[in-house]
C-alpha positions in Angstrom: -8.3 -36.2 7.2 -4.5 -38.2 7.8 -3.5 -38.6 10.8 -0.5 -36.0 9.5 -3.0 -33.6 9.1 -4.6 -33.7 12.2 -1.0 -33.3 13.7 0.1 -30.4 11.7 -3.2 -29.0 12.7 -2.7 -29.6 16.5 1.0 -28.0 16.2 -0.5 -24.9 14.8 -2.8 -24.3 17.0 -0.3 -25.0 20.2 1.7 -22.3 18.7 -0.5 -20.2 17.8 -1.8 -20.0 21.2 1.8 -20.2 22.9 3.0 -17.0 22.7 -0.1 -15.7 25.2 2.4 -17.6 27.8 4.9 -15.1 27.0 3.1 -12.1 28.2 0.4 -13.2 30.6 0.2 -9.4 32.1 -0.5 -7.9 28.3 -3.3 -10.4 27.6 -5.3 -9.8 30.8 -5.1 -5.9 29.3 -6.0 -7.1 25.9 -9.5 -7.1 25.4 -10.0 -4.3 28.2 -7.9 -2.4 25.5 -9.8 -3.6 22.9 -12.8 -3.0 24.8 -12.2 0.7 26.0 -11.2 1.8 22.5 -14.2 2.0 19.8 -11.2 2.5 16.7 -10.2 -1.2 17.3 -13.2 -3.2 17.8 -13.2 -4.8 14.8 -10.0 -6.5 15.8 -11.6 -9.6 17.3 -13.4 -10.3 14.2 -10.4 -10.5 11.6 -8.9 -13.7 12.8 -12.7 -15.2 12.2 -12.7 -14.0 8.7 -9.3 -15.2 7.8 -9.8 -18.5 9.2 -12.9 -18.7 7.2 -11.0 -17.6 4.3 -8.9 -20.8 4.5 -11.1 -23.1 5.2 -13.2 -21.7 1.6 -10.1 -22.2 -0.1 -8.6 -25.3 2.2 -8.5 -27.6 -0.9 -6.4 -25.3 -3.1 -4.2 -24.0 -0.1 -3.1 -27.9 1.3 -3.1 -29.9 -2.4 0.5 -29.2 -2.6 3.2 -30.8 -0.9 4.0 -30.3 2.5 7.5 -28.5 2.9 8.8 -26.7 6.0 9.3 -23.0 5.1 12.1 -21.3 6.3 10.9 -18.0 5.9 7.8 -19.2 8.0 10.5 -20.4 10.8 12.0 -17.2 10.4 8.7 -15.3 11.1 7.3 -17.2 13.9 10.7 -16.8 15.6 10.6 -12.6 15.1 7.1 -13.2 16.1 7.8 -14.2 19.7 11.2 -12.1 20.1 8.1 -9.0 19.5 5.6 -10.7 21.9 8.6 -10.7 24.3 10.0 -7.3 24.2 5.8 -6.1 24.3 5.6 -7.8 27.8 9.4 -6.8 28.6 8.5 -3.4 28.0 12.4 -1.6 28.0 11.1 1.7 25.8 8.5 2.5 28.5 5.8 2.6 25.9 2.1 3.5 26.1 -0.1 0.7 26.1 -1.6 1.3 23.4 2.1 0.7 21.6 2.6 -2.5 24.0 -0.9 -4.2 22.0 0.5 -2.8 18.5 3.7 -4.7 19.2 1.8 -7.8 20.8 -0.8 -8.7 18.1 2.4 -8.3 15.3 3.9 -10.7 17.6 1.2 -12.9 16.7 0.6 -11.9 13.5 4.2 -13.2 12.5 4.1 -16.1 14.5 1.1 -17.0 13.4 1.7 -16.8 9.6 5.4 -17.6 10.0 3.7 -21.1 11.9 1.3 -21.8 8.9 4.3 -22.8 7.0 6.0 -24.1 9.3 3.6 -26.9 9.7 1.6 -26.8 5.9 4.6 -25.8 4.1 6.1 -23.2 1.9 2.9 -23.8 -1.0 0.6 -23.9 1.7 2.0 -20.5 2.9 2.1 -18.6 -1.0 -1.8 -20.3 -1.8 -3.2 -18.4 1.6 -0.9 -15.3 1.3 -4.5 -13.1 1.5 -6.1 -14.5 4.5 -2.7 -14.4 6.1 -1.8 -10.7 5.5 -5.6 -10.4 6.0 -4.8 -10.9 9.8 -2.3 -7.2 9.5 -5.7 -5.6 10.1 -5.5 -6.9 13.2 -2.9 -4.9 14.5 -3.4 -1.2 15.9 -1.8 1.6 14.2 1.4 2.6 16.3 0.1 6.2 18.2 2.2 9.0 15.7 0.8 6.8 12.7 -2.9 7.0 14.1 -2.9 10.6 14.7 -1.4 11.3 11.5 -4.3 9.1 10.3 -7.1 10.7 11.8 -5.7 13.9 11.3 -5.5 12.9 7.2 -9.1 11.8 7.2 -10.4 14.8 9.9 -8.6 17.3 7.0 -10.4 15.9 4.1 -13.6 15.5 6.1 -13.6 19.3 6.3 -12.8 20.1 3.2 -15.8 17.4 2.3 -18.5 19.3 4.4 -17.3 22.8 2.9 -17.4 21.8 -0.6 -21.2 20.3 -0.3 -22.3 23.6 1.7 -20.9 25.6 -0.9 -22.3 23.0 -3.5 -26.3 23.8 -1.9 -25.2 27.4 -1.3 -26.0 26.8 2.5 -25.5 29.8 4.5 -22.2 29.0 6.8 -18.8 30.7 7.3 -16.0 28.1 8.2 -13.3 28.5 10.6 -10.9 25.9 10.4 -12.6 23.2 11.6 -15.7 24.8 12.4 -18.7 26.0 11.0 -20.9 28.6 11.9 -24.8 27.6 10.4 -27.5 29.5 11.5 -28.2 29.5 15.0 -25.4 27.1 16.4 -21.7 26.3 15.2 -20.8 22.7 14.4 -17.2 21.4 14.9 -15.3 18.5 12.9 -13.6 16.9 16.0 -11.1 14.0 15.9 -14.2 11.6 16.6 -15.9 13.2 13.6 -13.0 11.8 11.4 -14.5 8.4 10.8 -11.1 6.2 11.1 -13.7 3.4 12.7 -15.4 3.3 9.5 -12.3 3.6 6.9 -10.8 0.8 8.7 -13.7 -1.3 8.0 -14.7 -0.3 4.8 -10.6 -1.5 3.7 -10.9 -4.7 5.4 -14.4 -5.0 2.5 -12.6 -3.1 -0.2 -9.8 -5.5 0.4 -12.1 -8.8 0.3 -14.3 -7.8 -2.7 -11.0 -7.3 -4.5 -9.5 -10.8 -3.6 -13.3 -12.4 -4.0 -13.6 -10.7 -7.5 -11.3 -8.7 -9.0 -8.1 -11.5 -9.9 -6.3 -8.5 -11.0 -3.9 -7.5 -8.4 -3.9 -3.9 -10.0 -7.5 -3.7 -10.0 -7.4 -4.5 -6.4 -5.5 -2.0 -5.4 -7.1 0.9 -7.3 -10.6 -0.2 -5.5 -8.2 0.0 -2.4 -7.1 3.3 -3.1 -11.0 4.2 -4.3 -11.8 3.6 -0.6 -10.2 6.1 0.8 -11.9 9.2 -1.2 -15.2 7.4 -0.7 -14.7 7.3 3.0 -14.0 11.0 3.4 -17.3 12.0 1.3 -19.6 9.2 2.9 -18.2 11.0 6.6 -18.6 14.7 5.2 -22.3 13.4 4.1 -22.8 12.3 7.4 -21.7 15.8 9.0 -23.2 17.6 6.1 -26.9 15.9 6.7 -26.7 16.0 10.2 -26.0 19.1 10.9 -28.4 21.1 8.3 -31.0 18.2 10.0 -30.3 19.8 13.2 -30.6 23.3 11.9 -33.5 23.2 9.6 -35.5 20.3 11.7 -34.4 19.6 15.1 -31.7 20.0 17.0 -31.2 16.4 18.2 -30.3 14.9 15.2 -26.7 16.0 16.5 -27.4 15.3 20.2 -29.9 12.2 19.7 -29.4 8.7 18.7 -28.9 8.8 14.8 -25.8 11.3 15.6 -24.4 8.7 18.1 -25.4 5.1 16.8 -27.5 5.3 13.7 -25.9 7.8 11.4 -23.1 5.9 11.3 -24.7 2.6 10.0 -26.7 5.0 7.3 -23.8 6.4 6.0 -21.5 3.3 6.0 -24.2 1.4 3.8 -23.8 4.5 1.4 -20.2 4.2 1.4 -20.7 0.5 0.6 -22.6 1.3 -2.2 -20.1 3.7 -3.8 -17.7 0.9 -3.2 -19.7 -1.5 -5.0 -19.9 0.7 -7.9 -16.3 1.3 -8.4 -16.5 -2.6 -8.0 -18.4 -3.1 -10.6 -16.6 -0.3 -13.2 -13.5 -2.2 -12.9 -15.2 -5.9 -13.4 -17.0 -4.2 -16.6 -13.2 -2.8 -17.4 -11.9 -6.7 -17.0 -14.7 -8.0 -18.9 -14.2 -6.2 -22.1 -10.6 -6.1 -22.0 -10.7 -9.5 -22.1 -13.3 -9.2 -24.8 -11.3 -7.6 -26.7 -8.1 -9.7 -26.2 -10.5 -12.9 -27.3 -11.1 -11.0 -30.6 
């Protein structure tokens, strides 16, 4: 690597790391935050996966010639105006609203700083592991409620459709459900946001890994989200006739608190793998058929 390289590369990471200087109090609550709450612990990993993203695709990102960006200037600078006002604090917010603002702080800056140093082809060849770092950032409180709300509602609706589907024997209340001998309750940590947040970030990669079609992408993207309400009504579904017909403690025991989820999430993989590979079948004879 040119010496130009290597200096471009130590400016980036400088400012990547520089706007941590610019709210020293927020980053000692970080990864306590990060730590205490179960629906963003995937946030630590998405930087990882982005920078391996690059460095996959460094030849094709950094062939072309190295021109500031402006818009990248332009981002980096919003970038630490956000990590600033986070630390500053003047709305009073929650904390959980501080970190929101905070890691889009350094989500501009540090896209924004990729051209900046790599230039402006540098910054449209790695648009995806770029944007791939918005996963990164927490939902904003109203938007998160609304969220798990969305997916509690359909989760519901989910487990009610497959008891009436088996004819189980169960009279729901709004969000609860009398089975024999005990009443379940789809609660707000029932609504699986933890595993729809993951299975995006995967519907999102197997789209950019193999689907070119930026239109295919987003219908898997959209597929996701019905595939995570019925893999999490499964779940409850399962579990709870489990408990009812079997034992009890498959809603009290391990596989309701660490296992199921796994289970589950590999089945919602697999339905997400099969939408995958409709729409590669759909790509390969259209272009069949264009060929013809």
């Amino acid at each position: 690597m040119e010496w130009r390289a290597w200096y471009a590369w130590a400016g980036y990471v400088f400012t990547c790391l520089l706007p941590a200087a610019f709210a020293p109090a927020l980053m000692k609550n970080l990864f306590a935050f990060i730590e205490r709450n179960d629906t963003f612990s995937h946030v630590p990993f998405v930087p990882m996966v982005s920078a391996g993203l690059i460095f996959l695709g460094r030849e094709r990102i950094f062939a072309g010639e190295k021109r500031w960006s402006a818009a990248g200037a332009a981002s980096a600078l919003a970038g630490f105006a956000a990590v600033v006002t986070a630390q500053v604090n003047p709305w009073q917010w929650t904390l959980s609203n501080q970190m929101t603002l905070l890691l889009l702080g350094f989500f501009l800056v540090w896209t924004g700083a990729f051209g900046l140093f790599f230039g402006d082809h540098a910054l449209r060849a790695a648009y995806f592991p770029l944007l791939f770092l918005g996963f990164a950032i927490p939902l904003p409180e109203p938007f998160l409620a609304g969220f798990v709300g969305f997916l509690r509602s359909g989760s519901a609706d989910a487990v009610s459709a497959i008891f009436h589907l088996f004819h189980a024997p169960v009279v729901r209340h709004g969000f609860e459900f009398a089975l024999p001998g005990m009443t379940i309750r789809v609660a707000e940590e029932c609504s699986g946001v933890r595993s729809t947040l993951a299975l995006a970030m995967a519907a999102a990669l197997a789209g950019n890994l193999w689907l070119p079609s930026f239109w295919r992408t987003q219908l898997l993207c959209l597929a996701m989200i019905p595939i995570a309400i019925l893999k999490n009504a499964l779940r409850i579904a399962t579990l709870s006739w489990l408990a009812v017909s079997v034992d009890s403690r498959f809603l009290t025991g391990r596989i309701h608190h660490q296992y199921g989820g796994m289970i589950f999430f590999v089945f919602g993989l697999l339905m997400l793998w099969g939408v995958l590979m409709v729409l590669q079948r759909v790509q390969i004879s259209r272009g069949v058929i264009r060929e013809s």
